[in-house]
LUMBA-764336 format. One record per atom (N, C-alpha, C): residue in three letters; atom name; x, y, z. Coordinates in pm, 1 decimal. Layout:
# residues N
[site ALA; CA; [X; Y; Z]]
...
***
This chain:
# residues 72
[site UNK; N; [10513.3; 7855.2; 8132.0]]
[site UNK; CA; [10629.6; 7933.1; 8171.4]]
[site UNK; C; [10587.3; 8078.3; 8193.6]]
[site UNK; N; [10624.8; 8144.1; 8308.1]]
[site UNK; CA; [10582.1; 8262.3; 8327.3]]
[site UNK; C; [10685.7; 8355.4; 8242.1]]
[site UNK; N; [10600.0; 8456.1; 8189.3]]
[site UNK; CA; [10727.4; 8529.5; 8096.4]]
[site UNK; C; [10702.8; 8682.9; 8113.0]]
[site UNK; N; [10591.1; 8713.5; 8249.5]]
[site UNK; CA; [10526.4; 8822.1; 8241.8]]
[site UNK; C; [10649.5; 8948.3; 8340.7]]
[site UNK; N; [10649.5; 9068.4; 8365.9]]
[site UNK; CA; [10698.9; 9112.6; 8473.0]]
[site UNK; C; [10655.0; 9098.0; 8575.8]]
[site UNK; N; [10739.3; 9057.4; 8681.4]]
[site UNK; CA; [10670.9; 9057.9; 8832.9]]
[site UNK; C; [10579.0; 9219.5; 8908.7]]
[site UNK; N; [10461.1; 9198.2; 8932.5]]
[site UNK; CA; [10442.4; 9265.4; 9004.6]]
[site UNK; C; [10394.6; 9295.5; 9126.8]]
[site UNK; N; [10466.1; 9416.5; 9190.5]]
[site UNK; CA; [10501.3; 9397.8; 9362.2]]
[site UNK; C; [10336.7; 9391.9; 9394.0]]
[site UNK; N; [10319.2; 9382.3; 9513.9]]
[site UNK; CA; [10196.5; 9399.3; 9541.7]]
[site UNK; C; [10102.6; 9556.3; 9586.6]]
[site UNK; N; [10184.7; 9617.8; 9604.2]]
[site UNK; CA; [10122.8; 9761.5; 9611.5]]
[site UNK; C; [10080.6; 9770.7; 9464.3]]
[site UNK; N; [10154.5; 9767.3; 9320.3]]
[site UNK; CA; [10134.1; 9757.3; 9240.0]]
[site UNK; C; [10023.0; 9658.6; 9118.6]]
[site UNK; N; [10014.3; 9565.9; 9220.0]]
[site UNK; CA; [9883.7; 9449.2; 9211.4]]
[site UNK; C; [9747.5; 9530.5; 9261.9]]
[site UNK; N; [9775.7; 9668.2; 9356.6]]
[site UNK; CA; [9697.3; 9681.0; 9389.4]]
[site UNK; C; [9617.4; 9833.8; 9316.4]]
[site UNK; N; [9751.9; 9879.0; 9246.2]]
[site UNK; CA; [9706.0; 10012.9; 9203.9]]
[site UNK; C; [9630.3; 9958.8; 9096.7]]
[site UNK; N; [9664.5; 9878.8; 9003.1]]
[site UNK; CA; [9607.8; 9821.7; 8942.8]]
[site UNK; C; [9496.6; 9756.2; 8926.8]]
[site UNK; N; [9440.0; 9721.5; 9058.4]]
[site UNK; CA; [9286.0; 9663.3; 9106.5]]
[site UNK; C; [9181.9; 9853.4; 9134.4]]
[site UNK; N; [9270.6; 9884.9; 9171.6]]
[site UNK; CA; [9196.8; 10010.1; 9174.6]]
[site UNK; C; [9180.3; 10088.6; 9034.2]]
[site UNK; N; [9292.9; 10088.6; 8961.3]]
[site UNK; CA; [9287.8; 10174.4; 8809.1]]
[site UNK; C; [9186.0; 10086.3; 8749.6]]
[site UNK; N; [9128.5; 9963.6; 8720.3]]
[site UNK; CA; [9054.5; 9897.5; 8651.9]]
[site UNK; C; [8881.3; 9932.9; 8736.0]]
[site UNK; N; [8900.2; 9952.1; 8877.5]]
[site UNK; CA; [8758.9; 9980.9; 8944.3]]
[site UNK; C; [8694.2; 10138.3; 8903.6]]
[site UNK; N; [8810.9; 10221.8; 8876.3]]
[site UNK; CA; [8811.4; 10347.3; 8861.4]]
[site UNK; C; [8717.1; 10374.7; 8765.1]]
[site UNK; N; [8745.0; 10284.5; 8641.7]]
[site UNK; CA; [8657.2; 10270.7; 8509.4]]
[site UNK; C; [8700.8; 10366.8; 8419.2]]
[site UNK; N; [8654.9; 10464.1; 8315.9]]
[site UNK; CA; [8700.7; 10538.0; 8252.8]]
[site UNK; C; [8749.0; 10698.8; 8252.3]]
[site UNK; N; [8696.9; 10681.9; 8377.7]]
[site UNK; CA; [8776.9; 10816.8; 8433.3]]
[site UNK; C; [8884.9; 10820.7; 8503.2]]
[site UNK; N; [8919.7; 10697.0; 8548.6]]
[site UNK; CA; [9105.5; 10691.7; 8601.6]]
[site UNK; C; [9122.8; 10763.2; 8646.1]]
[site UNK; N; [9275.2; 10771.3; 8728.8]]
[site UNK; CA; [9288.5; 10781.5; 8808.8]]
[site UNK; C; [9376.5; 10871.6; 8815.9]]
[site UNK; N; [9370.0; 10967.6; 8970.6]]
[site UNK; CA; [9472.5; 11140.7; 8913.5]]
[site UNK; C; [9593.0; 11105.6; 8953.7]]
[site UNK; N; [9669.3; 11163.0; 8877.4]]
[site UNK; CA; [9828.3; 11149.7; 8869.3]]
[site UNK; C; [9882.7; 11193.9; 8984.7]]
[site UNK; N; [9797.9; 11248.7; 9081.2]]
[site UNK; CA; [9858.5; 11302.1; 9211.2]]
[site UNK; C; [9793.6; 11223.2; 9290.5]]
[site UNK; N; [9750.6; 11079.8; 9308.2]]
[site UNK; CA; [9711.9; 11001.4; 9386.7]]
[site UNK; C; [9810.3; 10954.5; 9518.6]]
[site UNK; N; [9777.6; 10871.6; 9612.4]]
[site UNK; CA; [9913.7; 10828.7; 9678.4]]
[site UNK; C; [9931.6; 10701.7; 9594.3]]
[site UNK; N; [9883.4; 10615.4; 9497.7]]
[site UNK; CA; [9961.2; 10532.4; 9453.7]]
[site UNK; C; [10043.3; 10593.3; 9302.9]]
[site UNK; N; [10034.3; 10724.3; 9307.9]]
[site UNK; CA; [10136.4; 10748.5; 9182.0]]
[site UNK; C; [10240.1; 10659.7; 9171.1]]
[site UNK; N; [10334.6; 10629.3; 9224.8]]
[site UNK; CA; [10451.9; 10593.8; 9181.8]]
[site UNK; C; [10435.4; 10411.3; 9112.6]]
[site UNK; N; [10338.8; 10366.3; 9161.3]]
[site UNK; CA; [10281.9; 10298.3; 9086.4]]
[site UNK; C; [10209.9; 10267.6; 8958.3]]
[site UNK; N; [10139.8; 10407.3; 8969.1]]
[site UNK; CA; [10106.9; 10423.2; 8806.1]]
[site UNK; C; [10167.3; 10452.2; 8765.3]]
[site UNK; N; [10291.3; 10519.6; 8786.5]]
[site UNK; CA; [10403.7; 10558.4; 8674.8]]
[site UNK; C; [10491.9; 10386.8; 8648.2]]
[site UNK; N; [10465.4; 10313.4; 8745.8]]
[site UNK; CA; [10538.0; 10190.3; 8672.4]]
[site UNK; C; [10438.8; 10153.8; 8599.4]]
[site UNK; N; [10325.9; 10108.2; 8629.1]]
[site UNK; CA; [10215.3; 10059.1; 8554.5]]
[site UNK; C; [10233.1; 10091.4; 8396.3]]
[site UNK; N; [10235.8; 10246.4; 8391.8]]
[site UNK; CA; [10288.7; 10303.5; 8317.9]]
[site UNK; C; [10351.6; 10274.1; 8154.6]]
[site UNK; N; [10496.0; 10256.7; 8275.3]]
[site UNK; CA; [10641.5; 10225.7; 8214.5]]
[site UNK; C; [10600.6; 10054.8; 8140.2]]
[site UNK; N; [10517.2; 9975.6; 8189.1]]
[site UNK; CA; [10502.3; 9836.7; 8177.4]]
[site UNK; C; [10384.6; 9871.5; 8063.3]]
[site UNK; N; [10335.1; 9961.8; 8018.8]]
[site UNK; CA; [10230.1; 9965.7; 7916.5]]
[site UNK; C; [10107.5; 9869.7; 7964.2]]
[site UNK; N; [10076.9; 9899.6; 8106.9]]
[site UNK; CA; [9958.6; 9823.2; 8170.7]]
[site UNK; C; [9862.5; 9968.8; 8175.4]]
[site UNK; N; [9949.7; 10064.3; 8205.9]]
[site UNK; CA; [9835.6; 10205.3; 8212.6]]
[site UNK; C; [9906.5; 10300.9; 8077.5]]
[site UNK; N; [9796.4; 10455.4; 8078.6]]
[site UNK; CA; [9833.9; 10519.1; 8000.4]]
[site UNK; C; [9804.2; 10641.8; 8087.2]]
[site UNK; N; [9906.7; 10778.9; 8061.5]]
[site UNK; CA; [9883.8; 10909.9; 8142.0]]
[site UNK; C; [9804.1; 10960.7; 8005.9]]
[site UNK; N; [9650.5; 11013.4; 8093.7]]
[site UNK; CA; [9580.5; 11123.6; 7981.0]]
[site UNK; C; [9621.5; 11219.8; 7984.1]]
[site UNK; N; [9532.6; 11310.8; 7942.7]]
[site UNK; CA; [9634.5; 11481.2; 7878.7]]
[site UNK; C; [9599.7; 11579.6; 8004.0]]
[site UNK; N; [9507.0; 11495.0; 8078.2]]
[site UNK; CA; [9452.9; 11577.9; 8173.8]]
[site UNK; C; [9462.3; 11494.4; 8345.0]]
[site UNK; N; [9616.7; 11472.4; 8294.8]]
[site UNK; CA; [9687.4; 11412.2; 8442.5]]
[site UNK; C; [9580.7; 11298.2; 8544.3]]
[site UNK; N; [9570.6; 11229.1; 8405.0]]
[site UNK; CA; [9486.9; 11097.1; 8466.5]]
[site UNK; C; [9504.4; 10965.3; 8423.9]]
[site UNK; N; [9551.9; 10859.6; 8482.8]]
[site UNK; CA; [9625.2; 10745.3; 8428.4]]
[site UNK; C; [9481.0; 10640.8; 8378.6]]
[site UNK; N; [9462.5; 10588.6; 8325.3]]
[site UNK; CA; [9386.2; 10507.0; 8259.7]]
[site UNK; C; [9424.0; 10400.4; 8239.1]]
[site UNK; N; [9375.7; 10250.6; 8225.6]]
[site UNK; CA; [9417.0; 10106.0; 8190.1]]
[site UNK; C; [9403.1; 10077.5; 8075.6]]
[site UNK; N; [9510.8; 10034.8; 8038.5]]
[site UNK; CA; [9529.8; 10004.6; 7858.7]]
[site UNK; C; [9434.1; 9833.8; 7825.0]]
[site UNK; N; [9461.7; 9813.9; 7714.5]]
[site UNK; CA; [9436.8; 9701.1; 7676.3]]
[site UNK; C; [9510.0; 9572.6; 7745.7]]
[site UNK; N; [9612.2; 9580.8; 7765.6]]
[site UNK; CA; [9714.9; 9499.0; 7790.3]]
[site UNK; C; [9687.3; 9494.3; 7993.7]]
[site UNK; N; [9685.6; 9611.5; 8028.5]]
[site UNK; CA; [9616.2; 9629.9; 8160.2]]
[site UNK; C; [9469.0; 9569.6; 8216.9]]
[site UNK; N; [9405.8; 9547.7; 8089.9]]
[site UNK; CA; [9271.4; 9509.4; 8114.8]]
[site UNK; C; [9316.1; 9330.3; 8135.5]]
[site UNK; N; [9404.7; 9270.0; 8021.7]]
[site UNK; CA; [9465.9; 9139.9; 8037.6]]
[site UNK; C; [9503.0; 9106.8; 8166.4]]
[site UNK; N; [9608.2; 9204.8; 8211.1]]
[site UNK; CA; [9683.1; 9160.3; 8329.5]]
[site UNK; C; [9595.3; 9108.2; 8421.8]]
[site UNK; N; [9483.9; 9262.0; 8440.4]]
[site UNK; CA; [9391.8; 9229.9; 8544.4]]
[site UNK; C; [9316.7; 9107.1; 8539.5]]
[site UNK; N; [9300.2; 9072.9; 8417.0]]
[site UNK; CA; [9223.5; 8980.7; 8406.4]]
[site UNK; C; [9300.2; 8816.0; 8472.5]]
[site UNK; N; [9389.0; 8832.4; 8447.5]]
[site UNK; CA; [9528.1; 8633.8; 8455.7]]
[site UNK; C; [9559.2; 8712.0; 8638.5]]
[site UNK; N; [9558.8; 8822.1; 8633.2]]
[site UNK; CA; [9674.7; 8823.8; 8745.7]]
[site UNK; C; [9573.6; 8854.8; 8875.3]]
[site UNK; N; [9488.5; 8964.1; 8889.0]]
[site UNK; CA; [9420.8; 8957.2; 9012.8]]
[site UNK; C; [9286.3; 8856.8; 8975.3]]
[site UNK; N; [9156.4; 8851.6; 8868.4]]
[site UNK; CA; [9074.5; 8780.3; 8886.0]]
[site UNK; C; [9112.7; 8676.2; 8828.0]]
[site UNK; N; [9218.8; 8577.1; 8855.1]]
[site UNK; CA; [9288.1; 8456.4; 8829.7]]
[site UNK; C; [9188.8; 8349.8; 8692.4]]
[site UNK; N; [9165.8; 8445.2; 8621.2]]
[site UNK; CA; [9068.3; 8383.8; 8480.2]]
[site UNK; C; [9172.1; 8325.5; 8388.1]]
[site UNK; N; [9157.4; 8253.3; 8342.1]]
[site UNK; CA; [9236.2; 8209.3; 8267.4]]
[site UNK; C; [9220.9; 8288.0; 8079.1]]
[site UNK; N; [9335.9; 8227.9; 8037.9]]
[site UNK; CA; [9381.5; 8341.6; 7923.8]]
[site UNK; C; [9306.4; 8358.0; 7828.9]]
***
């Protein structure tokens, strides 16, 4: 049963990029901001102190089931 939030695909994609980014993530003034601010809101990313979104734990999951289709 899927129980996850849907996500759009621009957002499938900020997300393929915030995980390529690696640990320096990604600037809050990007053109996919409004995406990382959902990413965000979904506790898939985190804003650093120095206006840079980063992939959480839970973000590293997603990426993992949702774009490289690995199982859980």
């Amino acid at each position: 049963m899927w129980n996850e939030p849907y996500l759009e695909t621009c957002c499938r994609s900020a997300l393929h990029r915030l995980k390529l980014s690696g640990h320096g993530g990604r600037p809050a003034d990007a053109p996919d901001a409004p995406c990382l601010n959902r990413l965000s809101h979904m506790g898939l990313a985190c804003s650093e102190g120095n206006d840079r979104f980063i992939l959480t734990g839970a973000g590293h999951a997603r990426h993992r089931t949702e774009i490289l289709k690995l199982p859980v």
